[in-house]
KEZA-608902 format. One record per atom (N, C-alpha, C, O, CB): x, y, z; residue in one letter. Coordinates in steps of 0.05 Angstrom, whole numbers, plus 5000, padded with zeros to 4 digits. Glycine has a CB too. Layout:
N
XYZa/...
This chain:
278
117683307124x/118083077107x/121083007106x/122683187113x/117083127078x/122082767100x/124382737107x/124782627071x/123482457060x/124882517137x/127582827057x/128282687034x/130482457036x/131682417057x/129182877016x/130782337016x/132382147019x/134482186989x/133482126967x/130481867024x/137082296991x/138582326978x/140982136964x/142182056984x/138982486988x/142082036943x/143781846943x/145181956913x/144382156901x/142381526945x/147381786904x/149281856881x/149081576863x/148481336867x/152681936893x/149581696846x/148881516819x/150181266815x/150081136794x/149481656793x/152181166850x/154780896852x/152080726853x/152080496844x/157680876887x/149680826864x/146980676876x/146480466852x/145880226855x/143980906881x/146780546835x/145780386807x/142680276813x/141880036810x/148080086799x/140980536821x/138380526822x/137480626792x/139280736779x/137380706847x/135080606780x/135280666747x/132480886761x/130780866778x/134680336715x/133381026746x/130481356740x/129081226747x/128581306769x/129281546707x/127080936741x/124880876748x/124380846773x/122780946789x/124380706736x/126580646776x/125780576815x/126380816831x/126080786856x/128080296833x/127081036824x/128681266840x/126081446843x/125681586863x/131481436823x/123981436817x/121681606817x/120081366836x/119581456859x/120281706784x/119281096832x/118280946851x/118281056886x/116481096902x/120080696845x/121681086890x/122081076912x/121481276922x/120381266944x/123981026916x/121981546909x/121381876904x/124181996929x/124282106951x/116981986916x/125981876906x/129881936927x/129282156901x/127482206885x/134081596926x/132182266906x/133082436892x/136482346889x/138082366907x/132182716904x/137082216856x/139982146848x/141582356848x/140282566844x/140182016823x/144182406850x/145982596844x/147982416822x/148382176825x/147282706874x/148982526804x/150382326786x/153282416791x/153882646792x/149382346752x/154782246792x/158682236798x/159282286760x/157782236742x/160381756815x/161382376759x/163182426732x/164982236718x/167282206726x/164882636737x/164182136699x/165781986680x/166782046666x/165682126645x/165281856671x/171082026670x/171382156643x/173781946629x/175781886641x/172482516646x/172981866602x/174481686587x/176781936565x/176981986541x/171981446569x/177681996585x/180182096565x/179382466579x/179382576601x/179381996518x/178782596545x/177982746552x/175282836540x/174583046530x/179582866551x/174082616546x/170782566538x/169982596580x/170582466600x/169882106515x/168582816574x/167382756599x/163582696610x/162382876598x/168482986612x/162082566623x/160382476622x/159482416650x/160382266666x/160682316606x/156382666652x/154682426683x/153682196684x/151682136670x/152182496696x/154982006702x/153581786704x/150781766706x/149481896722x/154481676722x/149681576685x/146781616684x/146181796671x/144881706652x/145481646704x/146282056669x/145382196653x/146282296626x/144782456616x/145182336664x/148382216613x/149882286593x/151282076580x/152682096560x/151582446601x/150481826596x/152481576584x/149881366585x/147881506587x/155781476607x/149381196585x/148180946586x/150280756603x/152580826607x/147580836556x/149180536611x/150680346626x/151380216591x/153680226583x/148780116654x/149580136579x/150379986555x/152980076538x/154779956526x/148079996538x/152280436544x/154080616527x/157380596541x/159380626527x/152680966527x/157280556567x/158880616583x/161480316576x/163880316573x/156980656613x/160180176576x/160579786579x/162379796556x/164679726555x/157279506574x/160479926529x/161279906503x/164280096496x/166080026481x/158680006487x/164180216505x/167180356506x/168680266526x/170980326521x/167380646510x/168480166544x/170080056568x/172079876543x/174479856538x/167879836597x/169379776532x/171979386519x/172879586500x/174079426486x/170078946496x/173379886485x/175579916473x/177880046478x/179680056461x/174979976458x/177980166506x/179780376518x/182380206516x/182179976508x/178880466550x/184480296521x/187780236532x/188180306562x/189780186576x/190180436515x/186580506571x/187380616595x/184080596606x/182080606592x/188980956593x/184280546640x/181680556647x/180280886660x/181381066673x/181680316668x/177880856652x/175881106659x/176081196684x/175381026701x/172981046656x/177081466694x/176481506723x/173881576730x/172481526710x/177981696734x/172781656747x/170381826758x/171782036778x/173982036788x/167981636774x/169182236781x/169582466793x/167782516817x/165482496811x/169382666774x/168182556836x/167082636854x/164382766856x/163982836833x/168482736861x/162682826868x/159983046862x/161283366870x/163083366888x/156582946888x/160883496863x/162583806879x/159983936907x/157583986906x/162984186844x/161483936924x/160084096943x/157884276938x/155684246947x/161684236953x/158584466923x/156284606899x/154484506898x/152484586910x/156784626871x/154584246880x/150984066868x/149983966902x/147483936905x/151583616839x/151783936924x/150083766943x/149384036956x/147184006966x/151683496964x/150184256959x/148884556974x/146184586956x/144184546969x/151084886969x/145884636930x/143684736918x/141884566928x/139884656940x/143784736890x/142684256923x/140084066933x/138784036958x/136583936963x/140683816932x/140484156972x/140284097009x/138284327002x/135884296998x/143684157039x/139784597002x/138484767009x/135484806996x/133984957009x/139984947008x/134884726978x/132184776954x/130384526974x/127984506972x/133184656908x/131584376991x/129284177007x/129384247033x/127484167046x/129683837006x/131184387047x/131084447068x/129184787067x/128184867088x/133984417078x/129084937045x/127585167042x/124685067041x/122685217044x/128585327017x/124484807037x/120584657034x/120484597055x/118384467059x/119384357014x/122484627088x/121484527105x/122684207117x/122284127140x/118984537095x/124384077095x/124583747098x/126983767112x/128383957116x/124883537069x/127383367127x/130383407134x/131083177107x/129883067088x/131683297175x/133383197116x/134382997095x/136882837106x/138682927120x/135283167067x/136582527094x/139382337098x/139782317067x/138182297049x/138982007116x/143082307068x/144782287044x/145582107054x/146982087074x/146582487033x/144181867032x/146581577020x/148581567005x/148081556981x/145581377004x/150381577011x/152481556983x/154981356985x/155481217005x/153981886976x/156381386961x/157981146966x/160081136993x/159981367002x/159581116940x/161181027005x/162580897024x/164781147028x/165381267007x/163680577014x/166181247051x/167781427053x/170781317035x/172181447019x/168081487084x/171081107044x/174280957035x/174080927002x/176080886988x/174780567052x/171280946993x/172080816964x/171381156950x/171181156926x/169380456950x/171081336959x/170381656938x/170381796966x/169981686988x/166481706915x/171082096959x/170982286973x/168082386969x/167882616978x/173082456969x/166082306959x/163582406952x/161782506976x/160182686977x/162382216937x/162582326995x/160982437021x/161782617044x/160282697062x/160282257035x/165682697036x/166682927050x/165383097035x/164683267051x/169582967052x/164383187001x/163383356997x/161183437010x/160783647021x/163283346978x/159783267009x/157183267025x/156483437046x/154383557052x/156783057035x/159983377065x/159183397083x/159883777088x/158683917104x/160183167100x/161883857071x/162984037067x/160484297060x/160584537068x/164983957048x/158784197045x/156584267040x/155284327052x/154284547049x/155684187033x/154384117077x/151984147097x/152784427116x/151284587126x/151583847118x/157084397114x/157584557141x/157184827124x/156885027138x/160984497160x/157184867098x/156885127081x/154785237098x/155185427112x/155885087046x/151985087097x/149485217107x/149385217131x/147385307142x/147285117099x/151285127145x/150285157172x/147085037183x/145185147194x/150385477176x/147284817176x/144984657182x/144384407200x/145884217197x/144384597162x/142884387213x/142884157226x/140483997211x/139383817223x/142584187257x/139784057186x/137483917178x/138583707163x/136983517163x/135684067163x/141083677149x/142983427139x/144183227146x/146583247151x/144483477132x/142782947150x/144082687160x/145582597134x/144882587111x/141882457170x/148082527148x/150982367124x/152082167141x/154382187151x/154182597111x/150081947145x/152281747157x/153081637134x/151581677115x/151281507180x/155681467129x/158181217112x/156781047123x/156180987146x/161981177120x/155980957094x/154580767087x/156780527088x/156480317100x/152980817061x/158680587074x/161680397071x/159680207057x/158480027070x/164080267103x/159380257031x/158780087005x/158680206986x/160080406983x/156779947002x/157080106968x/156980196940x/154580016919x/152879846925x/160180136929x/154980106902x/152979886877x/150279816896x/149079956912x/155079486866x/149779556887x/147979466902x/147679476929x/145379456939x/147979286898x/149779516942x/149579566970x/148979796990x/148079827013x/151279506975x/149779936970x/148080216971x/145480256963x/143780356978x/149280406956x/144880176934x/141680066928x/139779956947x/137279996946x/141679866911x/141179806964x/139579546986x/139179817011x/136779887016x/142479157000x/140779927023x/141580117036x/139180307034x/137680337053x/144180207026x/138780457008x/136980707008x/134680527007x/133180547026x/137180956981x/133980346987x/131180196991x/130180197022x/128080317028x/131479866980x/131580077040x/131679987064x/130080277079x/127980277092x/135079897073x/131880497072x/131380787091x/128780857073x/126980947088x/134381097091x/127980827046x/125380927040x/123280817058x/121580937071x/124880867011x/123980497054x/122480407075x/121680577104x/119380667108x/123980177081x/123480597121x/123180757139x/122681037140x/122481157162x/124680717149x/122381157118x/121981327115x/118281337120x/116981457137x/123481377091x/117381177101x/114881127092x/113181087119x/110881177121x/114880887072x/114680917141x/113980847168x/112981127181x/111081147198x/116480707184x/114381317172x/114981527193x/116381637210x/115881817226x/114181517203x/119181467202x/120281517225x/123981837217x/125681867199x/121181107236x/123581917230x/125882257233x/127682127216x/127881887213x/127682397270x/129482377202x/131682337196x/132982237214x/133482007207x/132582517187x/134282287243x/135382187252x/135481867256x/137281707253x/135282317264x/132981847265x/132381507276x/133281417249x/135081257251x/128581387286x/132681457225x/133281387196x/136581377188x/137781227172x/131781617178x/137681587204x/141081657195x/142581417215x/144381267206x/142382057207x/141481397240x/142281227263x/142080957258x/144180827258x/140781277285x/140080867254x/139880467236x/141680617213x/142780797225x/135280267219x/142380627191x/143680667175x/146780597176x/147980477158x/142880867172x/148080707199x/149980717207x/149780427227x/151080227224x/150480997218x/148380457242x/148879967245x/148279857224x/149679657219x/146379727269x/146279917205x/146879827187x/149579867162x/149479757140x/144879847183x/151480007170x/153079987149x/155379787160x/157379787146x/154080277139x/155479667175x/156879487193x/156779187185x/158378997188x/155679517221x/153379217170x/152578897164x/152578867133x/152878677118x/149278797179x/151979137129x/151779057091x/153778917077x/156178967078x/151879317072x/152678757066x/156378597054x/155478597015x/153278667005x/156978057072x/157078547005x/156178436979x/159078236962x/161478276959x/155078736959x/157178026954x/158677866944x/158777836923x/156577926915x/158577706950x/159777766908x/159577796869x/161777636859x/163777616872x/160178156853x/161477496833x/163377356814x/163577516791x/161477606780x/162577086805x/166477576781x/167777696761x/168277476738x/168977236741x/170477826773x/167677616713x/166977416694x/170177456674x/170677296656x/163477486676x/172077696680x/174077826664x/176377896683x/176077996705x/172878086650x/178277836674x/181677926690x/182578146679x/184278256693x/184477706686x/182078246663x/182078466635x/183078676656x/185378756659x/178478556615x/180378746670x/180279046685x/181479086701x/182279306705x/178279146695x/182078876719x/182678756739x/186478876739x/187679006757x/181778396736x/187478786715x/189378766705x/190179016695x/192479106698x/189278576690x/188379136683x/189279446669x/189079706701x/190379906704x/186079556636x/187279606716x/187579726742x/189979736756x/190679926770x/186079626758x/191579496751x/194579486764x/193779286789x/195579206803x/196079846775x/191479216794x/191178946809x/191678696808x/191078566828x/189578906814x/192278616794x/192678406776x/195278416761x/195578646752x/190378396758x/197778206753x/200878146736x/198178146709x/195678116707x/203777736746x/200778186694x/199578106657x/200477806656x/199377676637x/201678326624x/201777706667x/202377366675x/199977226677x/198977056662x/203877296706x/198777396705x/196277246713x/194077276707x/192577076706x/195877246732x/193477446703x/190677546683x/191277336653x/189277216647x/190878006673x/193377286637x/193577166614x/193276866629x/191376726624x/196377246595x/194876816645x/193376486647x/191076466664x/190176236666x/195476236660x/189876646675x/186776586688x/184776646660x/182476576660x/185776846718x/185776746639x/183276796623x/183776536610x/181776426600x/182977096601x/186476376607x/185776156591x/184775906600x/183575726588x/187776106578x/185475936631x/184375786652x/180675786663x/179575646680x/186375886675x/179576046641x/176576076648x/176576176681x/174376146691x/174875746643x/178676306698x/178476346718x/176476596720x/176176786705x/180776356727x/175276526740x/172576806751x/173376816784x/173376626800x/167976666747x/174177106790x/175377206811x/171977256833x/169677296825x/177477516799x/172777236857x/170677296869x/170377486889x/171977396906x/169877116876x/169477666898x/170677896901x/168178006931x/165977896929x/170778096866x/168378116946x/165878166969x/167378576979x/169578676980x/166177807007x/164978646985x/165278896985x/163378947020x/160978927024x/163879056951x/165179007037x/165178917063x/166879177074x/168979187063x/166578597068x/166279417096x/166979597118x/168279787095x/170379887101x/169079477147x/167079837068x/168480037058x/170479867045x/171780027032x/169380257079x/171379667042x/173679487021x/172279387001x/169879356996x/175279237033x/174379326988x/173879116962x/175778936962x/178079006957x/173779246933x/175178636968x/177578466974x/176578266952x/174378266942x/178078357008x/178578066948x/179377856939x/178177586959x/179277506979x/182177886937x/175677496946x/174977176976x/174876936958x/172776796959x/170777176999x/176176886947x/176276646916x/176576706888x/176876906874x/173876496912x/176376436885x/176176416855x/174576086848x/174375876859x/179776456840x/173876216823x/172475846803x/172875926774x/173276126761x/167975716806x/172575636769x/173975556737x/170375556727x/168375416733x/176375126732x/170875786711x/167875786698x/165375906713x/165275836737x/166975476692x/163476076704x/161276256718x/160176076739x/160076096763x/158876376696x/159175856722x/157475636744x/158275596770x/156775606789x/157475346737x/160875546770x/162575486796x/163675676807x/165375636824x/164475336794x/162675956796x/162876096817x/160476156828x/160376246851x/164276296812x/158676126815x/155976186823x/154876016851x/153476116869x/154176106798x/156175686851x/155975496865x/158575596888x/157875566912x/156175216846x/160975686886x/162475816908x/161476026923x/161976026947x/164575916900x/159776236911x/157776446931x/156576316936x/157176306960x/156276676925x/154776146933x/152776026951x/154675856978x/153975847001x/150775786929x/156875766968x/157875616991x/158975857013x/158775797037x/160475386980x/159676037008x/160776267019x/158276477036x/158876637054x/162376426991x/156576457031x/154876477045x/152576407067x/150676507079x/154676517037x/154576027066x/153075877086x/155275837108x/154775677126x/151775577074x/157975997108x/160675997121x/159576247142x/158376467139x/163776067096x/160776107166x/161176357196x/162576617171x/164176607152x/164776197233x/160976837185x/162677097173x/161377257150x/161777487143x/165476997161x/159877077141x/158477127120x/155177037114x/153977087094x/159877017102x/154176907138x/151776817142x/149077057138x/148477187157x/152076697171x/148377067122x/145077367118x/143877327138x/143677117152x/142077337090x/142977507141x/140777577166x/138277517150x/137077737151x/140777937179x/135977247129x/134077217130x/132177347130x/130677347111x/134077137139x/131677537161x/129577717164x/129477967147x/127478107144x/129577807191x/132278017134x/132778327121x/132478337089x/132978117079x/136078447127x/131878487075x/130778467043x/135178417034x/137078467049x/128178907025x/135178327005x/136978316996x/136678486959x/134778596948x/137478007002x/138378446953x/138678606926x/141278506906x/143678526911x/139078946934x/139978406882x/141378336866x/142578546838x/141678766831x/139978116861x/144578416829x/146178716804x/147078426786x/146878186790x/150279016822x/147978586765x/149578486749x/151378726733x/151078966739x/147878296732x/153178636711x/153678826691x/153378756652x/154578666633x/156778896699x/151478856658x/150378686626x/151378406622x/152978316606x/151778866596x/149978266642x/149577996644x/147177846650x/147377656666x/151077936659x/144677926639x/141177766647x/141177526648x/139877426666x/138777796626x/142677356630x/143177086643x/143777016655x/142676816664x/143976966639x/146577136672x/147777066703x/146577146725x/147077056747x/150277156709x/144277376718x/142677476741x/140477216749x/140077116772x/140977766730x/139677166731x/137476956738x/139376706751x/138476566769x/135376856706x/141976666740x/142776446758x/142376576779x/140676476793x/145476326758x/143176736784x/144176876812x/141876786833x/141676656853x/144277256809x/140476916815x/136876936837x/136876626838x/136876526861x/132877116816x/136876476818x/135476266829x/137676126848x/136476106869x/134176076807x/138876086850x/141576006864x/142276116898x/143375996916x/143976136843x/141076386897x/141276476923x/138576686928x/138676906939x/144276606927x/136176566919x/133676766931x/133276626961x/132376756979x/130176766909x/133876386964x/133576416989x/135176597013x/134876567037x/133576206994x/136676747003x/137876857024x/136277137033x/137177297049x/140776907016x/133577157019x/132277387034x/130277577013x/130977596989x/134877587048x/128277697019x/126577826997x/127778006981x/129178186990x/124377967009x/127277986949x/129378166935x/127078336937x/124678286940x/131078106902x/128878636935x/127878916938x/128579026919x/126779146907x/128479066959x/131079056908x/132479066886x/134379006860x/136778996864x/132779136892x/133378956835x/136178796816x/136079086799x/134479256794x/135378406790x/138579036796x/140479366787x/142179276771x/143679136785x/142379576812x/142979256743x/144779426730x/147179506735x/147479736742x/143979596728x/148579396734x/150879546753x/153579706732x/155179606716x/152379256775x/153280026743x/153880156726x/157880236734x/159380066744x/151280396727x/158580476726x/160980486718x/162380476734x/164680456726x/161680636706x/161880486760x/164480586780x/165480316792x/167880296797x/163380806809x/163580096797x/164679826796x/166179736769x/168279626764x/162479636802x/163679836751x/163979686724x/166579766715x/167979586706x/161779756702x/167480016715x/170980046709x/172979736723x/175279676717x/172380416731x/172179676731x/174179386748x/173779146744x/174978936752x/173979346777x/171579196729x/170578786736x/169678826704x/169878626691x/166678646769x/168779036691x/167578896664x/165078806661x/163478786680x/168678666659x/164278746631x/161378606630x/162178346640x/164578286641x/159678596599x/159478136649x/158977926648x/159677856677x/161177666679x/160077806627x/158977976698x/159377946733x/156277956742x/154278036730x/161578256752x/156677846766x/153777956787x/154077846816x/154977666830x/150377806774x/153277976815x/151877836857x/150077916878x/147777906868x/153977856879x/149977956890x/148077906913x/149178176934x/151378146943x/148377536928x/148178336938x/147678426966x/146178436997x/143778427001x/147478556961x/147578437009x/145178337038x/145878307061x/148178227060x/143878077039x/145278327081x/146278467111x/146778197128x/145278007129x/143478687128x/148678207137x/150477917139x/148777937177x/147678127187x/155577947133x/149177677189x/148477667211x/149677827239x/148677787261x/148477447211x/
């Protein structure tokens, strides 16, 4: 049997994870010296809700080599192989643990290709390999598309707050103060393991109406044939724009929640679209 492993950047929720029958590993949140597993110890709601009162922003922690040995080895002792999804090499060291791990056991039963994403795009990502999983097809053939596929995954999203942006040190206190009075919403795409800057609009709508235009541009065109996956961050109203605004860009597989490790940067009231560019 082939498991399918991923970390809690997935912002897959317990339900769809038992659906899928992955197995989550949760990353470390610590606001000060409150420390907390993602997903398991915090809520996204809980998480959001202290975000808007901090001074300083929340780091996260890595998974330790440790939690990914016990897991490998307790599924590789039933016989299984296994691929580990996890977030993107450039944005967490979570998958050198991984990998540090696999070389602990001396195993060849552990696939870790870099996914080079995160959030939803990682969500879209493991959905995708359950899929193939379900087909039948080896860890490997499974680890191998994975890795062309991490080439195409893109995700696009509108930021509803300069706040985080700004307390991150990305952002002047100049500019963050006249984009919030300006209603500015930053737009942001998460592409080969980055997180870049691809616009901006005055007000959610118009940015909602700028991803759609941004996705009918060379560079950014969906591949149609491939499922897509939508997020937000405690925003249900902007999700449904979302969907309705861009379901044509491909069958949703997944809408997620989108929990702390983005959410430390962007804040409540964002969303977007993930989906494998042409």
């Amino acid at each position: 049997m082939v498991r399918i492993i991923t970390d809690s950047t997935a912002d897959i929720s317990a339900e769809n994870a038992e659906k899928l029958g992955i197995t989550v590993l949760p990353l470390t949140i610590h606001f000060g010296e409150e420390t907390y597993r993602d997903g398991v110890d915090i809520t996204n709601k809980e998480f959001y809700d202290k975000l808007a009162t901090v001074e300083t922003l929340p780091t996260t922690a890595q998974i330790p080599p440790a939690v990914f040995a016990d897991t490998f080895k307790k599924y590789i002792d039933e016989g299984d192989e296994i691929v580990c999804l996890l977030i993107g090499s450039k944005l967490s060291g979570t998958r050198q643990s991984a990998i540090i791990a696999a070389d602990m056991l001396e195993t060849d039963k552990v696939y870790i290709p870099d996914t080079q994403t995160v959030t939803i795009g990682l969500g879209l990502m493991v959905t995708v390999a359950c899929e193939m999983r379900d087909k039948g097809m080896s860890a490997k053939e499974i680890s191998d598309k994975m890795t062309e596929l991490s080439d195409k995954v893109c995700i696009v999203a509108a930021v509803a707050t300069l706040k985080y942006l700004h307390m991150g040190g990305r952002l002047s206190g100049a500019a963050a103060l006249i984009g919030g009075m300006l209603n500015i919403c930053p737009l942001i795409s998460v592409e080969h393991g980055e997180i870049k800057s691809i616009g901006k609009a005055r007000g959610m709508n118009s940015a909602v109406k700028s991803l759609d235009e941004k996705l009918k541009h060379e560079g950014y065109l969906p591949d149609s044939s491939m499922p897509v996956a939508f997020g937000h961050t405690q925003a249900p109203d902007l999700l449904k724009v979302i969907v309705g605004q861009l379901s044509y860009v491909g069958d949703c597989v997944l809408v997620s929640d989108i929990g702390s490790v983005v959410g430390t940067h962007v804040g409540q009231g964002g969303g977007g679209i993930a989906y494998f560019k042409k």
